[in-house]
PAZAPA-4460 file (N, C-alpha, C; in steps of 0.05 Angstrom, whole numbers, plus 32768, in hexadecimal, padded with zeros to 4 digits):
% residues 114
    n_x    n_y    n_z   ca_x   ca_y   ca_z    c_x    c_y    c_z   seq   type   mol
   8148   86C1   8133   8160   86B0   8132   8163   86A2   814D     1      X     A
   815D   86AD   8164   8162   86A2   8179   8149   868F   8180     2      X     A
   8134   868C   8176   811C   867F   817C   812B   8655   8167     3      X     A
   8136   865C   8148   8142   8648   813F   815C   863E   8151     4      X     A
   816B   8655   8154   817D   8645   8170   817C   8636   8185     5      X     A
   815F   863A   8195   8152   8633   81A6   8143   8618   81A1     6      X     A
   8139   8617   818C   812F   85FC   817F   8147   85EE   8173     7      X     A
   8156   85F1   816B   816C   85E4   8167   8180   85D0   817A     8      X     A
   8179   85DA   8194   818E   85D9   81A8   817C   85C4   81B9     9      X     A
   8159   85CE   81B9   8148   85BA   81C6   8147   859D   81BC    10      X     A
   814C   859F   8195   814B   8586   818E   815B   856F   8192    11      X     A
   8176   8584   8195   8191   8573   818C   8197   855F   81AC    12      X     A
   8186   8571   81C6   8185   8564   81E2   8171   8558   81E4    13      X     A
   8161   854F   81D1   8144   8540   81D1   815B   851F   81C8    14      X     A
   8162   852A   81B0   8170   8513   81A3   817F   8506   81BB    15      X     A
   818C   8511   81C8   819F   850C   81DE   819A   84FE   81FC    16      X     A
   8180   850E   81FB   816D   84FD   8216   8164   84E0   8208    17      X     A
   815A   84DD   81F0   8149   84CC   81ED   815F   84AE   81E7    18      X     A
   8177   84BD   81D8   818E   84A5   81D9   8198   8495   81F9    19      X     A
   819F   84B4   8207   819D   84A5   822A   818E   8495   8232    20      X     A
   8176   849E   8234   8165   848D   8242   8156   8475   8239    21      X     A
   8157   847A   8219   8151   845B   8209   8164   8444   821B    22      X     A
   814A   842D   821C   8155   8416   8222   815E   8403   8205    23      X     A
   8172   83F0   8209   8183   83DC   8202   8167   83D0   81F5    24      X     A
   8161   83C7   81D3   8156   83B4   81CE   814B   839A   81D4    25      X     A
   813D   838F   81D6   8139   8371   81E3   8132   835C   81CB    26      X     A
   811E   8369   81BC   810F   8356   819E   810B   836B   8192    27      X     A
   8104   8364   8174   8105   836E   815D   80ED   8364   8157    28      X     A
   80DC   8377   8152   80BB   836F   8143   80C0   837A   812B    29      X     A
   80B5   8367   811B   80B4   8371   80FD   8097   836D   80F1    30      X     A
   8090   837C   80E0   8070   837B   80D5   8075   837F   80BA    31      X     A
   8067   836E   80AD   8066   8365   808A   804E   836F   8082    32      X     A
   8044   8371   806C   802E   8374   8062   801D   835D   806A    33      X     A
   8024   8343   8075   8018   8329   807B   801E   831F   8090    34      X     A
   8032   8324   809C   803F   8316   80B9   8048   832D   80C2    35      X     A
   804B   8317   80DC   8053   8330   80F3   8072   8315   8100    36      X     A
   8089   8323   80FF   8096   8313   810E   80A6   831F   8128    37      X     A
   80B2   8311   8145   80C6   830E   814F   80DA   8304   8153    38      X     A
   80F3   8316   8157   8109   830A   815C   8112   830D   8175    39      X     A
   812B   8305   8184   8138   830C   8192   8156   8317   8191    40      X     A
   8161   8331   8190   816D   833D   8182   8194   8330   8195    41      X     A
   8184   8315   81B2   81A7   8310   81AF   81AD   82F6   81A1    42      X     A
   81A2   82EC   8194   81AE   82D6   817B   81A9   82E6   8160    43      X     A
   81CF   82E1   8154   81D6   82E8   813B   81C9   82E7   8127    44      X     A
   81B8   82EB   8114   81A6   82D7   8106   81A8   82EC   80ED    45      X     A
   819D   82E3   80D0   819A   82F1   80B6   8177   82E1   80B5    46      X     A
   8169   82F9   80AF   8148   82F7   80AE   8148   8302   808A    47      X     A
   8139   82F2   8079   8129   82F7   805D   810F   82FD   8060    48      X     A
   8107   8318   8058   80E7   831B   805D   80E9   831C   804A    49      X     A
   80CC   8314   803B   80BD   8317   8027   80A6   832A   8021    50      X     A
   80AE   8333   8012   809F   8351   8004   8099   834F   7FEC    51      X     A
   8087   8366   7FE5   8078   8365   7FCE   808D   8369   7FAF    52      X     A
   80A7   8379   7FBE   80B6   8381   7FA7   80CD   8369   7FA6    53      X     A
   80C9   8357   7FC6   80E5   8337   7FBE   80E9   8344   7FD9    54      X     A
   8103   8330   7FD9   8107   832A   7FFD   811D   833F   800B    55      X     A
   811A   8343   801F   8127   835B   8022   813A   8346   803D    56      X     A
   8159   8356   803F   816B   8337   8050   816E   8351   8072    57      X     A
   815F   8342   8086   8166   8354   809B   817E   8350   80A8    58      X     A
   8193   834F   80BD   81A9   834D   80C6   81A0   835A   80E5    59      X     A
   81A5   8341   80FC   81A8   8340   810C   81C0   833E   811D    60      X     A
   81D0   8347   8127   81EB   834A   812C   81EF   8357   8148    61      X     A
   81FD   834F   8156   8209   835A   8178   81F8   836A   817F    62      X     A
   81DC   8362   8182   81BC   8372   818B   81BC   838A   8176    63      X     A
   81C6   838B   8161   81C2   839D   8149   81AD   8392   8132    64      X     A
   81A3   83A5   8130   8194   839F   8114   818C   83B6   80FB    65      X     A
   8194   83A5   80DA   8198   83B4   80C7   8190   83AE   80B8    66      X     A
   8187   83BA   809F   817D   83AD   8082   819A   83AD   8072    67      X     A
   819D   8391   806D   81B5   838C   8060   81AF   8388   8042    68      X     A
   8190   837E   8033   8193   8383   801B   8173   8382   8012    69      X     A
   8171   8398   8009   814C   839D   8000   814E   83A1   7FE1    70      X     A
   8134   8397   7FDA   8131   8394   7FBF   8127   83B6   7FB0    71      X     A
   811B   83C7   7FBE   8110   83E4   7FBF   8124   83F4   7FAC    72      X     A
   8114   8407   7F99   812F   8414   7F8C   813D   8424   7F96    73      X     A
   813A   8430   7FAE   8145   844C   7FB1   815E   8444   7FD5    74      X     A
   8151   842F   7FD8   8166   8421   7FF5   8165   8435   8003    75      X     A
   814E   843F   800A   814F   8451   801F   8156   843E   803E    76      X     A
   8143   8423   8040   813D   841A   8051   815B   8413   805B    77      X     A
   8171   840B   8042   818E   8403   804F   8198   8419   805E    78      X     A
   8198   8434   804D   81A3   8444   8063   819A   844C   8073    79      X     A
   8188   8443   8088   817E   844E   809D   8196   8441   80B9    80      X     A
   81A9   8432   80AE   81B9   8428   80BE   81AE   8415   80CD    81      X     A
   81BB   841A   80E5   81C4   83F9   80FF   81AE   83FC   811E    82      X     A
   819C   83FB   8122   8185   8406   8132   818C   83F4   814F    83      X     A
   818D   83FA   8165   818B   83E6   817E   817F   83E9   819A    84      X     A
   8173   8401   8198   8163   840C   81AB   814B   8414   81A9    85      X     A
   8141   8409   81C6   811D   8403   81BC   8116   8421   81B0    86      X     A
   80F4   8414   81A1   80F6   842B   818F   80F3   842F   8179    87      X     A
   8113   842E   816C   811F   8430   8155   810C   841E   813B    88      X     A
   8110   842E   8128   80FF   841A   8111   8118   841D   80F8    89      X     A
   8105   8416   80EA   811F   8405   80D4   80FE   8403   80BE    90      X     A
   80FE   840E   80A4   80E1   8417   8098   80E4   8406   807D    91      X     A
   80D7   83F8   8068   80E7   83F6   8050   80CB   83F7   803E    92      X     A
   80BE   8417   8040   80A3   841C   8033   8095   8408   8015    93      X     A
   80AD   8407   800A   80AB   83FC   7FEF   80A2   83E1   7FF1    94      X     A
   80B4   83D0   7FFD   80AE   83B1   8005   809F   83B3   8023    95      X     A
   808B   83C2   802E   8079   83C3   803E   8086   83B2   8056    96      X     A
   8095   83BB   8061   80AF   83AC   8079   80B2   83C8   8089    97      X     A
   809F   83BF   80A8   80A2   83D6   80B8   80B3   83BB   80DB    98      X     A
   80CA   83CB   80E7   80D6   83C4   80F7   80E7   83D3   810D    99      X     A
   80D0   83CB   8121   80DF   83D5   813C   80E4   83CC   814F   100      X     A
   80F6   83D0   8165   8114   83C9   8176   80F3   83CA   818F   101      X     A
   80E9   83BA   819B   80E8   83B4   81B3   80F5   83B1   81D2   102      X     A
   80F2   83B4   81E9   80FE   83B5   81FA   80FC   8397   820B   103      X     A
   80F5   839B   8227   80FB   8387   8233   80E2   836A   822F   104      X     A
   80CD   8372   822C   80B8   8363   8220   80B5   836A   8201   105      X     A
   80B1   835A   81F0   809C   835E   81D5   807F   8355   81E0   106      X     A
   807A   8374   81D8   8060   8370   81E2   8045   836D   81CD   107      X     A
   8031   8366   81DE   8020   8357   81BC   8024   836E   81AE   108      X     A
   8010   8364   819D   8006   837C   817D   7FE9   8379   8185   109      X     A
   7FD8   8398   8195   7FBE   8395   8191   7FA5   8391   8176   110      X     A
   7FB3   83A0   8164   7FA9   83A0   8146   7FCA   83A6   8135   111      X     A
   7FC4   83A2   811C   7FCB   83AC   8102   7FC0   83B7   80ED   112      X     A
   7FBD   83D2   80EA   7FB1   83DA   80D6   7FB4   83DC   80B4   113      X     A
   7FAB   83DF   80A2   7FB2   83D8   808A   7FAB   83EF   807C   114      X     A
***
């Protein structure tokens, strides 16, 4: 019992360090089954990717970013919520839409694998 206590208490200050010390988003890389895009997460903007299952609507908002409407049956990808620290991904398996929160550079993409 005290060994799950102990792991319990390590995770919940893992969570806690990693929120501190995460830096503030800068760009938003997104990867498609076919493209690769950037944004920059301080202009407002609504992004349509296109996916195999139809277009999924992203939402760019006060350096926030969210899946505001996916075509996937199960919307897991909507509730993954509002992401803004580098890092953070945002997944939408079904419509093959993988996206994560960059920091002060976007930096290249050495490969993509398939």
């Amino acid at each position: 019992m005290l060994i799950i206590i102990i792991l319990i208490v390590f995770g919940i200050a893992g969570l806690f360090f990693m929120r501190w010390f995460s830096e503030e988003g800068r760009f938003l890389s997104i990867i498609t089954d076919n493209h690769q895009y950037q944004y920059s997460l301080i202009q407002n903007r609504e992004v349509v990717l296109e996916g195999p299952l139809g277009d999924t609507v992203l939402t760019i908002k006060d350096r926030h970013v969210w899946i505001k409407e996916a075509p996937c049956p199960h919307q897991i990808c909507r509730g993954m919520g509002k992401i803004s620290r580098t890092g953070q991904t945002l997944v939408c398996i079904p419509n093959k839409i993988f996206i994560v929160i960059e920091g002060q550079n976007a930096p290249d993409i050495d490969a993509v694998s398939q």
